[in-house]
N, C-alpha and C positions, 0 to 999 in steps of 0.2 A: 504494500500500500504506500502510497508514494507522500508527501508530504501536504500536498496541497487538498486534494483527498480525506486526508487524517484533518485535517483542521475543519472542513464540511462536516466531518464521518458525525451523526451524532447530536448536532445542534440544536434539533429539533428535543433532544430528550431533558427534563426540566427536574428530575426525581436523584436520588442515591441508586434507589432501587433499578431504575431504568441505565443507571450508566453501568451499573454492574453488573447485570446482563448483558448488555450490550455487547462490552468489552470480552465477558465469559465465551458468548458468540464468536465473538471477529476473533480473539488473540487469544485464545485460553491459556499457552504454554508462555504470555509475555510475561518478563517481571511487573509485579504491583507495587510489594512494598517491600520494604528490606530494611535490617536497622543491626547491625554488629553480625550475631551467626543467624537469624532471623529471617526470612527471605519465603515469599508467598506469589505465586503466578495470579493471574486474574482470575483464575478459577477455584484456587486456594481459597484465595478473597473472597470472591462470590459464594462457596459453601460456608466459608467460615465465619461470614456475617449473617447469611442465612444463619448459622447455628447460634449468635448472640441477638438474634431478635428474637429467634424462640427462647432461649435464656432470660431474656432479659422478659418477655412476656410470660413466662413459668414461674417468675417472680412477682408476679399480678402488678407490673407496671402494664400502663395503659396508654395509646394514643393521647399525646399534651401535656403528660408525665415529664419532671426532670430528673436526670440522673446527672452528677460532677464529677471530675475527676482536678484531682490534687497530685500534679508529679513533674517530671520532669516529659521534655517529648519522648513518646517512645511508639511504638509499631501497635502497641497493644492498644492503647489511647484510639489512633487512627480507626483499628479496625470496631474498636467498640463503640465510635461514633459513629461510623458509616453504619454499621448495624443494628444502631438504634434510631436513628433516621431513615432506615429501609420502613419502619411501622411506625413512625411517628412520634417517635420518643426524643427531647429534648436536652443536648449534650451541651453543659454545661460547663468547660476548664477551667480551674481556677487558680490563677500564678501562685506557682509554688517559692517566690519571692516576697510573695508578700507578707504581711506580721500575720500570726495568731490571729490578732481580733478582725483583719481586714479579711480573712477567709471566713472567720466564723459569721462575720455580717454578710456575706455572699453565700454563705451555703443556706442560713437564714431565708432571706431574701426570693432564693429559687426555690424553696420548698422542695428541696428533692428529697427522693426516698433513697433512694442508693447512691454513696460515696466510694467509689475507686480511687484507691491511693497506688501511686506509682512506688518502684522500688526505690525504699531509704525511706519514705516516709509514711509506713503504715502507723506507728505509735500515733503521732502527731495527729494524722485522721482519724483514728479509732477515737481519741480524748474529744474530735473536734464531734464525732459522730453521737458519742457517749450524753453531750449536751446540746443539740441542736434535736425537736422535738419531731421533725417531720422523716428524720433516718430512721430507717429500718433495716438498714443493713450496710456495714463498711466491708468493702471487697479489696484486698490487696491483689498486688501484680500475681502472684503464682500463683495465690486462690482461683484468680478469675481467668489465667490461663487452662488451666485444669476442669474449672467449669465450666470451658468453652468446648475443649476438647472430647469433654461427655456429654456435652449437650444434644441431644437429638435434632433431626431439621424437621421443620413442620413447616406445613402454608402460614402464611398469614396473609393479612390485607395487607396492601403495599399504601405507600403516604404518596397524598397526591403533590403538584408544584406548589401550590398556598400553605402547607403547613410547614410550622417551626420546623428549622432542625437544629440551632443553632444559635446558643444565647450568651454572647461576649461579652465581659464586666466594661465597661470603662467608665474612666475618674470622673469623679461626682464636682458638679460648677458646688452644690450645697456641703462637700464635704463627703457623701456617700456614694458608693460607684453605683452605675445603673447597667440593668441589663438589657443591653443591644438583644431583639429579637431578628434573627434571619431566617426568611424562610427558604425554601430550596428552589424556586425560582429568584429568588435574591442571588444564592449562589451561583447560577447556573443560565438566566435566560441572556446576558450580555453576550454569547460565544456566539450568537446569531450574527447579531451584528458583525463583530468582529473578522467573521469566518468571508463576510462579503468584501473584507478591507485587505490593503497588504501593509499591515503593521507587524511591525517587529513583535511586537508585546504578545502575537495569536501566532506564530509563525512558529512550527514546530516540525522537528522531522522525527526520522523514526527511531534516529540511535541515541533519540535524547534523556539524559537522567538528571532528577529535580533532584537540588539537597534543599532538606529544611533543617535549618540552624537555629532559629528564630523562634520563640515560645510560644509553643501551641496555644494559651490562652489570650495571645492573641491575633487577630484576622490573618499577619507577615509570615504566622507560622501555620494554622491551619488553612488561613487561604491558599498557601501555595500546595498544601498536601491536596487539595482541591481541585487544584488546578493540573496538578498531573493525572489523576483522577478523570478527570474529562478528557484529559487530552489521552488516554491510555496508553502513557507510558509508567516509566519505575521511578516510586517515590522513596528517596532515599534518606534516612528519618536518623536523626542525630538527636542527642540528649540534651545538649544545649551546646551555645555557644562558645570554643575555645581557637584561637588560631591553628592548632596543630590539627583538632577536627577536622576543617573545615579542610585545610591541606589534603588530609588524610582522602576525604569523600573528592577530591579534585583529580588526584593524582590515582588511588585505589578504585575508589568507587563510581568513575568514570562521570561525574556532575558535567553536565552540561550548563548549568544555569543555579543560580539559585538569586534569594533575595538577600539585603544585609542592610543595616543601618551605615551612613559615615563612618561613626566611633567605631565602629567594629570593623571596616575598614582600613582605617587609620591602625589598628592594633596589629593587620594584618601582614601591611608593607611595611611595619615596624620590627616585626618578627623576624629575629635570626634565620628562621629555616624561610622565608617566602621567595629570596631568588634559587634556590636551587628545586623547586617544584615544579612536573611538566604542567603546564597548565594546557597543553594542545587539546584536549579536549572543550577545556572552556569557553560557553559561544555571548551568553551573558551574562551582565552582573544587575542586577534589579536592585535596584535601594531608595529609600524612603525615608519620612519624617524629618530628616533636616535635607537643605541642597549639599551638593559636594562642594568643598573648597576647591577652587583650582589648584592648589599646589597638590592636593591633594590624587586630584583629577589626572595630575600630571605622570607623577609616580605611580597610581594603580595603570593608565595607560603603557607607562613603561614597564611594569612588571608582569601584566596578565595579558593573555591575548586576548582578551574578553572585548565585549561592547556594552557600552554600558546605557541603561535603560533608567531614569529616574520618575517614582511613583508618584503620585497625590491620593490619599484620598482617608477614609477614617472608619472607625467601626463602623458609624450609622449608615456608610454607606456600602458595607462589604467591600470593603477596602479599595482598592483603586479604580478614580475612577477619570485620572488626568495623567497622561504618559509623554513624559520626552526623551524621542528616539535618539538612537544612536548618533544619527547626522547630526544633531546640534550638541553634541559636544567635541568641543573644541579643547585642543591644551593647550590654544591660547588665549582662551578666552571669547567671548560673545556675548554679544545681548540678551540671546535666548535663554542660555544658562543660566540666567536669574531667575530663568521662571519655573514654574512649577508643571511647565507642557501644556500642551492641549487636550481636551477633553475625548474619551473613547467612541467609537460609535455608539449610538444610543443616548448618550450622557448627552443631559442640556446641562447649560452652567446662566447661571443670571449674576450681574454686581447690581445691588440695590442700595437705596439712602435709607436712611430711617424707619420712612414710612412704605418698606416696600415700593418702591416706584426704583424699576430698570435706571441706573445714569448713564451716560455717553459714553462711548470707549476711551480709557485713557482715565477714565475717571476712578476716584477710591469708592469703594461700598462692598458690605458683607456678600459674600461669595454668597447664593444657593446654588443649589442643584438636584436635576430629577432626573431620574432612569427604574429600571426593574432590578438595579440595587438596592433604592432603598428599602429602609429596614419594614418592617412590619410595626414598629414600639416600640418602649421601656417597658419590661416589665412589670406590671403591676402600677406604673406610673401615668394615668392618661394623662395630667396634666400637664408632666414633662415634657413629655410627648407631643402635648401641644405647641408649647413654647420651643421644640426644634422642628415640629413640621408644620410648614404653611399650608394656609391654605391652597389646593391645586397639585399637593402631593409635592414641594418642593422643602427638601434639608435645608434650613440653617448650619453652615458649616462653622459659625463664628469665627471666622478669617475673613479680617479686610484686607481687600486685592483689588486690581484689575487687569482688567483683557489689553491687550494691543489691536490693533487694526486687522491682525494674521489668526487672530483667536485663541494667543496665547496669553495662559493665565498665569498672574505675579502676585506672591501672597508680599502684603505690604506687612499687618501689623495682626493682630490677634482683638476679635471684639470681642472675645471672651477672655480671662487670664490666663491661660491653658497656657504651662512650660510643659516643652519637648527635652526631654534631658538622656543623652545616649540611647535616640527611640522611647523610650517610655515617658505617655501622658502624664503631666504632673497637674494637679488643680491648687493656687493656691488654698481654698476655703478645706482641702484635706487637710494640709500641712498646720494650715494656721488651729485649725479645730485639734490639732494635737500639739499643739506647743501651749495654746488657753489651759491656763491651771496650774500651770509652772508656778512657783511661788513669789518668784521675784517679781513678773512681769504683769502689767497694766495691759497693752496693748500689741499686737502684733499683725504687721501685713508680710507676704510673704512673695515677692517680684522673683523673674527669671531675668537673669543678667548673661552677659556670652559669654561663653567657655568656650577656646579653643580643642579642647577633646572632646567635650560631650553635647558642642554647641548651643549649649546653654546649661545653665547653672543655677540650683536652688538656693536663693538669699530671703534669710527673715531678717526683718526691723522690727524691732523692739523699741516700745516703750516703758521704761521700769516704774514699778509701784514706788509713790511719796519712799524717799528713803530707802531703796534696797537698790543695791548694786546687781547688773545683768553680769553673768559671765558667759562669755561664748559655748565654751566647751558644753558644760549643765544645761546651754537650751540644746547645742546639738543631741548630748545622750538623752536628754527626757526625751527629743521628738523619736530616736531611734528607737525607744524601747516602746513605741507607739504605733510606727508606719514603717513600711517596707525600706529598705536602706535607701533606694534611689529618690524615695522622693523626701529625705532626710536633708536638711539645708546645710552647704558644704560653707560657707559663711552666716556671720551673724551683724548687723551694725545695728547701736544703739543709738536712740534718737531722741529729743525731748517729747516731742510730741508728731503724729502724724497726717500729713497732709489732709485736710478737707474740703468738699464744697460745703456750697450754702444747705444743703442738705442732709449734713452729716456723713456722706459716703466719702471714703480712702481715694484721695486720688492717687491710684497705682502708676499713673503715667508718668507725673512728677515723679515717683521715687524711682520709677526706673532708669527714666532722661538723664541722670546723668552717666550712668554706663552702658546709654549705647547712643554717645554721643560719637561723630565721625561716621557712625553706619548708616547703609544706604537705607537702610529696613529696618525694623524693630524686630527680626526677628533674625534666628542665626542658625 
């Protein structure tokens, strides 16, 4: 089957259930998934998920049921999502980064019955299972391989393209994360489009192999196990991010492509072992959440033979949904490269004012955008819900941006506070909700400032209570023993008092203005 072919093969199918057959059909003996000694053809896959939706429904889960999983990536995760999605059961991952309490408000939150803990952290789940009222059962990794393997196959209904499969946390603007709903049309019906374009992004041949490096809980990690998935080839499933991995899955495991943040990037061409790696296999390198630095840009050009493809896009909309191809990057630099690309087939994109009203091109205003990405929801939250989707079915992306003349899109400044810090969302109202209580401290806002490695950087400002001395180190451990390490503030500056309007709200833009003065952007 020739390439061009492969990328039509399929389009049409909107389901888990329908691409796994499919594939079982066309390729049976293809690689699926593979992860260390691990390794399943499409047809493996195909029975094997078959046997964990009867599993998972002998355990009187039900169509619209959530189940979680707590771990690291790993092959088992993939296959017990894709197999609880084949019947309509809703796969929940939940970063195994994060603190104690930020898991146990998410597993809360999904009301799931079953918690799957990856290996290394059954204890931690069992504790978290033992006090969360809606568990009925914690499955570790070699319980539930063992349970798969006895599992018998049965029919069941298959789930249609409108229902969940897929519910991603992300950071809370109030402090608490929210669950992104996707349904499988969200995953799934953009490859239409695509399939009729010659984009680099849909372009796929047959000898090609995905690594995902990237944290299955979220969209950069399970999106792309997704994506190979549709495209039926071999997804090759790493536990997490290390430079030596990623080497490993290039040089051994024959990666054609994968996704990567910058910073992880940056760790990569820094790495003792990166020039002596073949990379002739490697055809792209996809990355996201911050733009690349040109010097940067310069040195992975010189090091990989890759092309490199930069993403946009965010949970709510099943992640990318603006791509700039290979030709506009330059190692010497261009105009385009500031932007964030152009929008996919299907994706509309609007810049609006205030009041919702389109401005001129060239003009700033909040990004939307509509396509059969977005999400379904929040969770249990319709009025969140409201407040990011307009009316007419259009995301509020909270990035102010605008288009050029050519339809390329430039994130200027963020209308929301939302720090990107080494890929991971940061909300200040988390951060700050975990530093309030400290003993010393009156007041705290909490701005993204740049960082050269992680292109941005978590800073609180403090205001101290009548009398008490702030010390840095004491607000950083309080917030660590709070919130996940990354979104732990790596400075602290103490203030007298902090900025307001006439209204009482924190002017955030004043306290950031001064460090990122000289930047063409507010954001980095």
């Amino acid at each position: 089957m020739g390439d061009n072919n492969m990328v039509a093969a399929g389009y049409d199918i909107l389901t888990f259930d329908g691409f796994l057959k499919h594939w079982t059909t066309e390729r049976p003996d293809w690689a699926a998934l593979s992860q260390d000694n691990a390794h399943f053809t499409y047809a493996q896959l195909e029975e094997r998920t078959a046997k964990i939706a009867t599993m998972l429904l002998g355990l009187g889960l039900k169509k619209g049921d959530r189940v979680a999983w707590i771990g690291k990536n790993s092959d088992l995760y993939f296959a017990l999502f894709y197999g609880a999605a084949r019947v309509g059961i809703v796969m929940a991952p939940i970063g195994w980064r994060l603190a104690p309490a930020e898991w146990s408000y998410i597993a809360k939150d999904t009301g799931a019955r079953v918690l799957f803990a990856g290996q290394g952290f059954e204890a931690g789940v069992q504790a978290l299972g033992d006090q969360t009222a809606t568990v009925e059962r914690v499955i570790g990794e070699d319980e539930a391989r063992q349970m798969i393997d006895a599992a018998p196959r049965a029919p069941f209904d298959a789930a249609g393209a409108d229902d969940a499969a897929l519910q991603l946390y992300t950071s809370g603007t109030t402090g608490n994360p929210k669950g992104a709903v996707l349904s499988n049309r969200n995953l799934f019906a953009l490859r239409k489009n695509a399939a009729e374009e010659e984009h680099a992004y849909s372009k796929w041949d047959d000898d090609e192999v995905v690594l995902i490096a990237m944290p299955c809980a979220h969209i950069g990690g399970t999106g792309l196990g997704i994506m190979a998935l549709v495209s039926g080839l071999p997804a090759l499933v790493q536990a997490e991010f290390t430079p030596d991995s990623v080497f490993d899955g290039i040089e051994k495991g024959g990666a054609t492509r994968l996704f990567i943040v910058p910073a992880a990037l940056q760790m990569m061409v820094n790495h003792p072992r990166c020039r002596d790696v073949d990379y002739s296999r490697l055809k792209y390198i996809l990355y996201g959440a911050a733009p690349i630095p040109l010097e940067l840009l310069r040195q992975c050009m010189d090091v990989f033979s890759a092309e490199f493809i930069q993403v946009y896009g965010m949970t709510e909309t099943t992640g990318t949904i603006c791509m700039l191809p290979p030709e506009d990057h330059d190692p010497n630099g261009n105009k385009r490269m500031r932007s964030a690309g152009k929008p996919l087939p299907g994706v509309e994109l609007r810049v609006v004012d205030g009041a919702g009203n389109d401005v001129p091109v060239g003009d700033v205003g909040e990004i939307w955008t509509r396509s059969s990405n977005n999400m379904l929801g929040y969770w249990n939250l319709p009025d969140a819900t409201k407040g990011t989707v307009a009316e007419g079915g259009w995301i509020k992306t909270g990035d102010a941006g605008y288009l050029d003349e050519d339809g390329y899109m430039y994130i200027h400044d963020r209308v929301k506070d939302m720090i990107i810090t080494g890929g991971e969302n940061v909300y200040p109202a988390e951060v700050e909700s975990a530093i309030y209580g400290h003993p010393d401290i009156l007041e705290v806002a909490v701005i993204g400032v740049p960082n050269e490695k992680w292109g941005e950087a978590v800073k609180a400002v403090c205001v101290p209570k009548p009398g008490a001395q702030v010390d840095s180190e004491s607000v950083i451990a309080w917030a660590r023993a709070r919130i996940a390490g990354f979104k732990v503030p790596r400075s602290v500056d103490i203030i007298a008092a902090l900025p307001r309007n006439a209204s009482g709200k924190i002017l955030r833009k004043d306290l950031r203005a001064p460090y990122w003065a000289g930047y063409d952007r507010q954001v980095n």
